[in-house]
BAKEMAR-909140 format. One record per residue (C-alpha): residue in three letters; x, z, y. Coordinates in steps of 0.1 Angstrom, whole numbers, plus 5000, padded with zeros to 4 digits. Example, Ala and Ser with C-alpha at 12.3 -4.5 7.8 and 13.67 -1.06 7.14 Angstrom:
! BAKEMAR-909140
ALA512350784955
SER513750714989
END
This chain:
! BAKEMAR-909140
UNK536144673969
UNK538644533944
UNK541744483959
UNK543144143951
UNK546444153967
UNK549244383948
UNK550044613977
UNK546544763977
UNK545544763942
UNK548745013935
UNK547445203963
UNK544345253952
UNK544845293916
UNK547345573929
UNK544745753949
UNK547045653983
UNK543845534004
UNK541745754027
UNK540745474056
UNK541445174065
UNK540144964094
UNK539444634078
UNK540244674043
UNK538744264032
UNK541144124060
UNK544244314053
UNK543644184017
UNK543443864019
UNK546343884051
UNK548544084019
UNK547643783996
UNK548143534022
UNK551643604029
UNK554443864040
UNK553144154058
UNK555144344081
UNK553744714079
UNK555145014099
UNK555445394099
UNK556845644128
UNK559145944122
UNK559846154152
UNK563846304151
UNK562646684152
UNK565246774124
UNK568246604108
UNK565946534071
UNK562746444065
UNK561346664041
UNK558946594009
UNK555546634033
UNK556746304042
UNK557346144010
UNK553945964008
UNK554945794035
UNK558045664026
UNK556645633991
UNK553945354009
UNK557245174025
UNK558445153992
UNK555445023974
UNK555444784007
UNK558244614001
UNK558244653960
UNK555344423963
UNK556844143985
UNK556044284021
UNK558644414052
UNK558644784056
UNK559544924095
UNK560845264099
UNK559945324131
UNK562445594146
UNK561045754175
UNK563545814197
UNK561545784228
UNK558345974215
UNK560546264202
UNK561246364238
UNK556946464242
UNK556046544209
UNK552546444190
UNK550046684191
UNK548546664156
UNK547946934138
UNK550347124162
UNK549347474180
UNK552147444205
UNK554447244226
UNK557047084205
UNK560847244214
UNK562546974237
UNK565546784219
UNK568446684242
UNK569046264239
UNK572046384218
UNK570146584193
UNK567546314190
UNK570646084182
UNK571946304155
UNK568246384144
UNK567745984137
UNK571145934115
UNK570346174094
UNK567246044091
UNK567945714082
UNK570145824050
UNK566945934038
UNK565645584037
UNK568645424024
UNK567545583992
UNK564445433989
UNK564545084004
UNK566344774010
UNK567944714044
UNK569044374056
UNK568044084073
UNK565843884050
UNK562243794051
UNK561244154028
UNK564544394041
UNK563444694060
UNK564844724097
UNK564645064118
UNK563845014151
UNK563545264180
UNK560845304207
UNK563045444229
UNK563945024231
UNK560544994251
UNK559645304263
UNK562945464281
UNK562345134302
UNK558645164311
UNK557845184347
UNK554645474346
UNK552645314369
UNK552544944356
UNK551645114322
UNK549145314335
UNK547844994348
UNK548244724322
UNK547344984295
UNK546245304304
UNK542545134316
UNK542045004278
UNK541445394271
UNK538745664283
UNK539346034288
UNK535846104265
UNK537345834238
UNK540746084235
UNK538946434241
UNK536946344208
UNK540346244186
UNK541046604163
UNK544646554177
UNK543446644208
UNK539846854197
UNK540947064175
UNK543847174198
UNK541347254225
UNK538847444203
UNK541747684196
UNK542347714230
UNK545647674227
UNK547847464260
UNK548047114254
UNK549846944280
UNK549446624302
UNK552846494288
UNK551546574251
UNK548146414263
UNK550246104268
UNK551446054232
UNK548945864215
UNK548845604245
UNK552445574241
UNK552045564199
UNK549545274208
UNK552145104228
UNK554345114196
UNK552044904180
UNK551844654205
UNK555644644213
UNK556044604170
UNK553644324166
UNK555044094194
UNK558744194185
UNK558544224147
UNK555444064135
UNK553644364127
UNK550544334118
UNK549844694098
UNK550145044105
UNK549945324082
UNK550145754083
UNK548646024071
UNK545046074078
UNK545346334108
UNK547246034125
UNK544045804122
UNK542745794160
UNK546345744172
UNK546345394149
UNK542845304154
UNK543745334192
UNK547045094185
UNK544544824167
UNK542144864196
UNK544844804219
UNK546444454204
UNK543044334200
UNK542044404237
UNK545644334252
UNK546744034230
UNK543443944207
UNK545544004178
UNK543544124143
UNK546144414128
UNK545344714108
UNK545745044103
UNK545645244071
UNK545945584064
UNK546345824033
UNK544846144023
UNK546646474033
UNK547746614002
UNK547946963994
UNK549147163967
UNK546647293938
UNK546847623952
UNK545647513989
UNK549447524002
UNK551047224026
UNK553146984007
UNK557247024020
UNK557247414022
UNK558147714000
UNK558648084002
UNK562547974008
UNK561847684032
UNK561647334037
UNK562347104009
UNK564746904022
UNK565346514013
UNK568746514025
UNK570846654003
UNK573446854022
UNK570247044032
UNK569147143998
UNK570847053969
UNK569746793940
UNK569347063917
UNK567047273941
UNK565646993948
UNK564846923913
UNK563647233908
UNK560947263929
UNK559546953916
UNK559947163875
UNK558047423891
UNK554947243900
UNK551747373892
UNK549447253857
UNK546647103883
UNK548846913906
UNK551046683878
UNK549146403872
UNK548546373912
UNK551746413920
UNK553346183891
UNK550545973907
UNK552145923943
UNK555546033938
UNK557145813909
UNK556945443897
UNK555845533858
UNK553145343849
UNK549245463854
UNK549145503817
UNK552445663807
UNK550545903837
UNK547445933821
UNK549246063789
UNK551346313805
UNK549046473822
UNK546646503795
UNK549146783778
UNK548347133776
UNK550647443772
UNK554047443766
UNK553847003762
UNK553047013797
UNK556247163808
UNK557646863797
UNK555846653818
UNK556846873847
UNK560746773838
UNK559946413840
UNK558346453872
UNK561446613881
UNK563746373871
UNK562046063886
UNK561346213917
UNK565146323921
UNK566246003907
UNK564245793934
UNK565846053961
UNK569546123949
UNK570145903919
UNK569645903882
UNK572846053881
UNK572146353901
UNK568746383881
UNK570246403850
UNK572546653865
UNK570146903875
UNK568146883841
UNK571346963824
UNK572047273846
UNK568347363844
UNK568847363808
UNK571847543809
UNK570647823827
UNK567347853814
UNK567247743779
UNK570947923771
UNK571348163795
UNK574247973810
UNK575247933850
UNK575047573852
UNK577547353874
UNK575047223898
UNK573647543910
UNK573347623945
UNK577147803953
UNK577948093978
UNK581748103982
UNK583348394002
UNK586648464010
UNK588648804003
UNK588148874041
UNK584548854042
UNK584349014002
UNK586549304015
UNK586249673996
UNK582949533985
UNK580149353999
UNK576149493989
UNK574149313962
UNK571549283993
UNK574249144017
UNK574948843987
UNK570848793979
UNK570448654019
UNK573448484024
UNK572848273990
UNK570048204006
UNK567548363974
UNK566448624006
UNK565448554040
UNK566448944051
UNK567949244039
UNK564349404040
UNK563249094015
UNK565749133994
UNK565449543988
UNK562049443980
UNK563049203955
UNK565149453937
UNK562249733940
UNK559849523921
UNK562849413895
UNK563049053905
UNK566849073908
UNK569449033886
UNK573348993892
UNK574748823860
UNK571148823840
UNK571049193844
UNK568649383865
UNK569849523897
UNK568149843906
UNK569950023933
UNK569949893964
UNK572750003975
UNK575049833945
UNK578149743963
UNK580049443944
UNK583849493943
UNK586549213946
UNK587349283911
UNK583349173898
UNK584748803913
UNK588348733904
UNK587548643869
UNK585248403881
UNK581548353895
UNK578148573893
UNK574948463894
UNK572548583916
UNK568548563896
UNK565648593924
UNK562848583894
UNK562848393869
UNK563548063886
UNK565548073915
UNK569448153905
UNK572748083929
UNK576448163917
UNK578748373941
UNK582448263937
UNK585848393957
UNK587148113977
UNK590348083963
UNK591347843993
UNK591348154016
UNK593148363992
END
């Protein structure tokens, strides 16, 4: 099928689309006027991190092309926790974590689309509207008879988790009739009419377009997008160091910017693909270079996915303190900081201690192995003795930089507040 209406032609053409229900009718519904489309976020952390980006890439592309994203926050399904592609009970949140969860959350989005009250402006609702107030056993009757026990033992969600043998519990069992219920709740609330995730989410929204069409014979739809993986088989939004944050008092613009630079040949055109707005063809050209050409294209990639996240501003600072550090041997303003004060510095303070605490080392045992293999470097020169103690004296003139390899780098100043 060739898409007619805008919304899905991008998709397409940006290699977005793994299923959707009714692909015709959610054209010509796209062409036919606005269409409200959703996504849920649980509050498990105070970010999102860039495993979510497609997402909140597709509720950009929503509204670029004249339709009303809804952030759904899920304030209400946070406190069970969805089974997908989990091994193990989520960690119960306190309402008060879930609270501070969901701001930080939504200064992700402010990045990335237009809030407000008109006919295209995103809203963020939260479930816990509907669900803190359901009574369980009308529920179970108005809704819980529109779905069978074999129906949900067959959903991977549920499947794969048994297959494992691994516990899955009756209050996780209860998610996807509750995620269901979203879409109900959404439609006659907001208009809704489309739902979208990632494709390990797809019985959970085929079971939501079930349920409006038994319920309230309403046609919506429910799309979903490939799960994207790295060229080297590893999940999008993790690294050796950790999660890559969106936020960024969670991981700095220039980290943040560098993890994008350091993206592998095979993955630039995808990536350039579904996480910036360059056109297809400007795409196409990029990643068509070889060798040292295409580190070039990795530095656009870096800037416009920063850009879209933090700012142009902010993108244009990293580059410069990428270049700084790496093309002149400089430290760079914008790179990640460690400031200690003379207490914590005292007589000295190891070269290990300073690797973990800049956070270039998850443990003292990590970071002796770092300086056996000669990945570590204090002021561009090789640290070889574990045991290096740096003295007071090595930061009153100013800072050090740290060097975990050749691309990870963090500058250790004296806190001259504390002093």
């Amino acid at each position: 099928m060739t898409p007619k209406s805008d919304f899905l032609h991008i998709l397409q053409a940006r290699g977005f689309v793994q299923d959707c229900t009714d692909a015709e009718a959610l054209d010509a519904a796209l062409c036919a006027g606005i269409v409200p489309g959703y996504i849920g976020f649980d509050c498990t952390a105070d970010s999102l991190h860039v495993g979510s980006l497609i997402q909140i890439m597709l509720l950009r592309w929503l509204q670029k092309t004249g339709h009303k994203p809804v952030v759904l926050m899920g304030g209400g399904t946070t406190r069970i926790g969805d089974p997908s592609g989990k091994d193990e009970s989520r960690q119960l949140l306190s309402d008060a974590e879930i609270a501070a969860n969901m701001a930080g959350i939504r200064k992700v989005f402010d990045s990335y689309l237009t809030f407000g009250d008109g006919p295209t402006d995103a809203i963020m609702p939260d479930n816990a509207e509907w669900l803190d107030t359901l009574n369980y056993i009308d529920f179970l009757r108005d809704y819980g008879r529109h779905f069978t026990i074999n129906r949900m033992l067959s959903f991977d969600s549920v499947r794969l988790r048994l297959e494992r043998e691994q516990p899955l519990t009756f209050l996780e069992f209860n998610y996807m009739l509750l995620q269901a219920y979203d879409f109900l709740e959404l439609r006659r609330r907001f208009g809704v009419r489309l739902q979208m995730g990632g494709s390990d989410q797809w019985g959970n929204i085929v079971n939501g377009v079930e349920l409006n069409r038994r319920v309230d014979g309403a046609q919506v739809f429910g799309l979903t997008t490939p799960l994207l993986t790295r060229a080297d088989g590893s999940k999008m939004g993790k690294t050796a160091s950790g999660a890559v944050w969106l936020n960024p008092d969670k991981l700095s613009p220039y980290e943040f910017w560098q993890f994008w630079r350091n993206t592998l040949d095979a993955d630039v055109g995808k990536f350039l693909r579904r996480f910036t707005e360059l056109p297809l063809d400007e795409i196409a050209r990029l990643e068509s270079l070889e060798g040292a050409e295409l580190n070039e294209a990795k530095k656009i990639l870096a800037n416009e996915v920063t850009a879209l996240a933090h700012g142009r501003a902010a993108a244009e600072a990293a580059a410069a303190t990428a270049a700084e550090v790496f093309e002149k041997g400089g430290t760079g303003a914008d790179l990640p900081r460690l400031r200690l004060s003379p207490d914590e510095i005292g007589e000295g303070i190891s070269v290990v201690q300073l690797f973990v605490r800049a956070g270039l080392a998850h443990s003292g045992k990590e970071a002796k192995r770092l300086i056996a293999e000669g990945g570590a470097r204090l002021d561009d020169t090789p640290v070889s003795d574990a045991g290096r103690m740096v003295s007071p004296g090595e930061l009153s003139g100013g800072v050090l930089k740290l060097s975990a390899g050749k691309k990870r780098h963090a500058l250790v100043e004296l806190d001259r507040a504390e002093g």
